[in-house]
PyMOL CGO cylinders between C-alpha atoms (Angstrom):
from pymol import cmd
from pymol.cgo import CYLINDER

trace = [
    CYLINDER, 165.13, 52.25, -175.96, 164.70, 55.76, -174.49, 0.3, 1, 1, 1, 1, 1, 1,
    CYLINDER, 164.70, 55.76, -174.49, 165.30, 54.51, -171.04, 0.3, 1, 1, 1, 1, 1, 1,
    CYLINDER, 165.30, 54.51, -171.04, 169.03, 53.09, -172.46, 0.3, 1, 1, 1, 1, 1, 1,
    CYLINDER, 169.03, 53.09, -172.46, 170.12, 56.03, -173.96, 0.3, 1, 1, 1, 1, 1, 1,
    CYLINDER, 170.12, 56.03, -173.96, 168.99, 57.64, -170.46, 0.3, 1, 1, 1, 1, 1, 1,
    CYLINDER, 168.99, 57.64, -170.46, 171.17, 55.54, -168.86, 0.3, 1, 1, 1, 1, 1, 1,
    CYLINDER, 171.17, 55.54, -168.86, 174.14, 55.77, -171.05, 0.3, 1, 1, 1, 1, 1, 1,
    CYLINDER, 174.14, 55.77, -171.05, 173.87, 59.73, -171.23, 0.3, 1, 1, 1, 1, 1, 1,
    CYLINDER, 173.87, 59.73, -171.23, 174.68, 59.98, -167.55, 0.3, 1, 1, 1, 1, 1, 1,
    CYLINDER, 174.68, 59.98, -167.55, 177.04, 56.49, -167.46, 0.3, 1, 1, 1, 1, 1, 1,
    CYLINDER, 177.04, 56.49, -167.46, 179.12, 58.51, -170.31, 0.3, 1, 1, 1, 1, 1, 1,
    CYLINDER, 179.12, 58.51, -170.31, 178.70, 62.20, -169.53, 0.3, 1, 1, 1, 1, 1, 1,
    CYLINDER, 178.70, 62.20, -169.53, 178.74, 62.06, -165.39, 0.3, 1, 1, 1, 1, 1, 1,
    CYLINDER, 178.74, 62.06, -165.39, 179.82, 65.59, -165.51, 0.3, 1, 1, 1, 1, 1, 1,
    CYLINDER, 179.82, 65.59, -165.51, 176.80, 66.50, -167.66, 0.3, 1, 1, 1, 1, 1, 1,
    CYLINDER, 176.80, 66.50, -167.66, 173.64, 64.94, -166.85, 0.3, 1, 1, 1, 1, 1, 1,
    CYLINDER, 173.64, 64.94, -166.85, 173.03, 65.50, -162.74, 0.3, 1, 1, 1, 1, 1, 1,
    CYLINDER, 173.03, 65.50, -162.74, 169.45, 64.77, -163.04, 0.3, 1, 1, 1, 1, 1, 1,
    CYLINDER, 169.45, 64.77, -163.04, 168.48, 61.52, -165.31, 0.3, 1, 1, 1, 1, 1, 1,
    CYLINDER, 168.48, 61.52, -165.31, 164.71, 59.48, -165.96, 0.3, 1, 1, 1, 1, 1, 1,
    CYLINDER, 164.71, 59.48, -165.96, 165.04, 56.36, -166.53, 0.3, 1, 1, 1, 1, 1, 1,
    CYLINDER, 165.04, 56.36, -166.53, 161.69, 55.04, -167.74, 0.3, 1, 1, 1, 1, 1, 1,
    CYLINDER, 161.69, 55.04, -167.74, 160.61, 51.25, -168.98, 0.3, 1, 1, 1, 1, 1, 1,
    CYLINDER, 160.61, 51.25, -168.98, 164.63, 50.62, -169.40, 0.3, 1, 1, 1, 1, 1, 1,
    CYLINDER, 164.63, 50.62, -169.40, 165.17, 47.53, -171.80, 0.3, 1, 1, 1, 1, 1, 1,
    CYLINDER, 165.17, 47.53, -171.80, 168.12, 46.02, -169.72, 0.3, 1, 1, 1, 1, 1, 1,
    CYLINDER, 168.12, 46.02, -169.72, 167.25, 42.83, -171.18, 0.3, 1, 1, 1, 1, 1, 1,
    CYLINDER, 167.25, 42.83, -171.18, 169.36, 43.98, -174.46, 0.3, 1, 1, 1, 1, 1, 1,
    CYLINDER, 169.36, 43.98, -174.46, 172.29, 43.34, -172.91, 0.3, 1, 1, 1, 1, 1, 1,
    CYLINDER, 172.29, 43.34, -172.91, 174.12, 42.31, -169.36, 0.3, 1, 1, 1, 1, 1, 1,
    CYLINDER, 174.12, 42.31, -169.36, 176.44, 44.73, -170.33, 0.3, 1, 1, 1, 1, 1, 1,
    CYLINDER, 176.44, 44.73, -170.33, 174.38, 47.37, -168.84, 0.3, 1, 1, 1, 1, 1, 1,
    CYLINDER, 174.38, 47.37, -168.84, 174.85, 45.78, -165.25, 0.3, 1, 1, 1, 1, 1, 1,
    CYLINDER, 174.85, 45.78, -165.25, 178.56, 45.27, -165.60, 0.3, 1, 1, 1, 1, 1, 1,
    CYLINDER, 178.56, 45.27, -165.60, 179.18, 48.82, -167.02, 0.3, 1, 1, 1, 1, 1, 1,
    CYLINDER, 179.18, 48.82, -167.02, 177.82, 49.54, -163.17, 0.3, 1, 1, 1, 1, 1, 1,
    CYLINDER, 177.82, 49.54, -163.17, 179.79, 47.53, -161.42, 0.3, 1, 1, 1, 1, 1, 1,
    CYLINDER, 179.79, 47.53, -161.42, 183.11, 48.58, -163.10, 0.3, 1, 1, 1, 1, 1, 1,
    CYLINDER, 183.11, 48.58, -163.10, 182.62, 52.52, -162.88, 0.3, 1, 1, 1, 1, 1, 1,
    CYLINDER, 182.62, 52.52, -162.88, 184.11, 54.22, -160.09, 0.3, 1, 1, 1, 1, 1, 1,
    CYLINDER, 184.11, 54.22, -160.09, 181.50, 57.00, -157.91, 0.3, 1, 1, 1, 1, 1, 1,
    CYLINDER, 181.50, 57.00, -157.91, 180.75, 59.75, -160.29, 0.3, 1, 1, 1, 1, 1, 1,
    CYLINDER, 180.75, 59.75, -160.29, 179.07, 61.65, -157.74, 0.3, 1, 1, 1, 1, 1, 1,
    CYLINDER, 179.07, 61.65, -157.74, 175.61, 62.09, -155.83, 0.3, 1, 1, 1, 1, 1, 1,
    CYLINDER, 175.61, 62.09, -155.83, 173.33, 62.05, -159.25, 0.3, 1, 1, 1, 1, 1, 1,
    CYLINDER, 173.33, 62.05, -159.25, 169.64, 62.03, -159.15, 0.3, 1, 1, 1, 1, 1, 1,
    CYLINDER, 169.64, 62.03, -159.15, 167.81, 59.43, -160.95, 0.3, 1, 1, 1, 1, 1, 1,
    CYLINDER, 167.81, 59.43, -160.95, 164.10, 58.14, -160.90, 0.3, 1, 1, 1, 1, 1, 1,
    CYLINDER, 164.10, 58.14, -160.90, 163.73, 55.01, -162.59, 0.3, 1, 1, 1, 1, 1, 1,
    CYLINDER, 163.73, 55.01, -162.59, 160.59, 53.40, -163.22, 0.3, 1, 1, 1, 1, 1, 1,
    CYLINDER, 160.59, 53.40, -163.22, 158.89, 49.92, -165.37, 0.3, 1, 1, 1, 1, 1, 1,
    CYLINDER, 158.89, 49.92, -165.37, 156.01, 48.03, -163.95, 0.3, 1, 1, 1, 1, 1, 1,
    CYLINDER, 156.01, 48.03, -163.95, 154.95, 44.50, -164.56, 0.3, 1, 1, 1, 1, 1, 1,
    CYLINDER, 154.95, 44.50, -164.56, 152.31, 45.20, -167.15, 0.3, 1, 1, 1, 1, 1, 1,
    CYLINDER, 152.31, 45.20, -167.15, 155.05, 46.06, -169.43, 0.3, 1, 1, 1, 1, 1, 1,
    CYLINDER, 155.05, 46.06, -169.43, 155.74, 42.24, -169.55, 0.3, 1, 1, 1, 1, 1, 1,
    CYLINDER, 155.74, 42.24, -169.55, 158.98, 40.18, -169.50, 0.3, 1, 1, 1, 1, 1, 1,
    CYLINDER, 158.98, 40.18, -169.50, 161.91, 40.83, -166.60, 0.3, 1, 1, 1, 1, 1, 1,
    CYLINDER, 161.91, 40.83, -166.60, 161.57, 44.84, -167.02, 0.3, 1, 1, 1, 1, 1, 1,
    CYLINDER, 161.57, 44.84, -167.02, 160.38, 45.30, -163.50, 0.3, 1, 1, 1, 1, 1, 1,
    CYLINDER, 160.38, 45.30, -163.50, 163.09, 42.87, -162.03, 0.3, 1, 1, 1, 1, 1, 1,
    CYLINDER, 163.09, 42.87, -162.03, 165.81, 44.03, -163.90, 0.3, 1, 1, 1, 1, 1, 1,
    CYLINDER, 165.81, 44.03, -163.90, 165.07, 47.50, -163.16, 0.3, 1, 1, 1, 1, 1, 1,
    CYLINDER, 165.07, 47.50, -163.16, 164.77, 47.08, -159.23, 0.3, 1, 1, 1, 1, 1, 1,
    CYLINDER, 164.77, 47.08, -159.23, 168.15, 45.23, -160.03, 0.3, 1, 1, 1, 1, 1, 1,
    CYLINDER, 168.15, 45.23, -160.03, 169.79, 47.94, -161.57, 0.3, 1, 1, 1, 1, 1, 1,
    CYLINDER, 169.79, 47.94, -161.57, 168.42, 50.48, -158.69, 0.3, 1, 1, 1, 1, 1, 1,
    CYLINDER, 168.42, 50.48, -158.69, 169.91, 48.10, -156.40, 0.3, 1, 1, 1, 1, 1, 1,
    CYLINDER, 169.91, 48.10, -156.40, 173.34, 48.29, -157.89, 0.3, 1, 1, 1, 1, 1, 1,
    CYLINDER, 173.34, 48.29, -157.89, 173.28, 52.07, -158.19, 0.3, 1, 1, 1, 1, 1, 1,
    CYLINDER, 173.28, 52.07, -158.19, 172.92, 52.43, -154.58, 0.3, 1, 1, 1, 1, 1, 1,
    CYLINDER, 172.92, 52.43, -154.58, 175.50, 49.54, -154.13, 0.3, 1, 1, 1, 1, 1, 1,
    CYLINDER, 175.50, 49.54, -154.13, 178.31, 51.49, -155.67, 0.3, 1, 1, 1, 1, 1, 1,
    CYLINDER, 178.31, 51.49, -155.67, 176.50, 54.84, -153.86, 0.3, 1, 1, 1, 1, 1, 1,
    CYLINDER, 176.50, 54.84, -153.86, 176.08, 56.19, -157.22, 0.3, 1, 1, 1, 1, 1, 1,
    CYLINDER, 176.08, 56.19, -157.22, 173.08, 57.66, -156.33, 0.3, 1, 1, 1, 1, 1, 1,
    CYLINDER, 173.08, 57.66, -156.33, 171.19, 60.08, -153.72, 0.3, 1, 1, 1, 1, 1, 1,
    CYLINDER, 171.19, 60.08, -153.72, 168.69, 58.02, -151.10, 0.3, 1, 1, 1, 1, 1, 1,
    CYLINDER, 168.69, 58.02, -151.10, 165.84, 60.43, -150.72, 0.3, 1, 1, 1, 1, 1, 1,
]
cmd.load_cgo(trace, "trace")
């Protein structure tokens, strides 16, 4: 769950965490994680490197390249 509480660090504290790792995220606990996106307003220009691979089993891989994709939807994100 380390790559949740990742998440929710710099969802909470924008104004905190600049820099955030999201690693093997378990967004498959909850949709909420993918709404809580969609309904926050830009917080910035954070950094954030997510990663998850297939091997880890399950939708992790999907849901995480969906997640990415909604970051840089709501340009929550710097494109390096």
């Amino acid at each position: 769950m380390g790559g949740l509480i990742s998440h929710s660090a710099f969802v909470r504290h924008p104004d905190v965490f600049g820099k955030i790792g999201i690693f093997s995220p378990s967004y498959w606990f909850s949709e909420s994680y993918f709404d809580e996106i969609q309904s926050i307003e830009k917080v910035g220009s954070p950094h954030l490197c997510f990663s998850a691979g297939q091997p880890e089993g399950g939708d992790i891989a999907a849901n995480t390249l969906k997640m990415y994709n909604l970051f840089v939807e709501r340009a929550l994100m710097k494109m390096n």
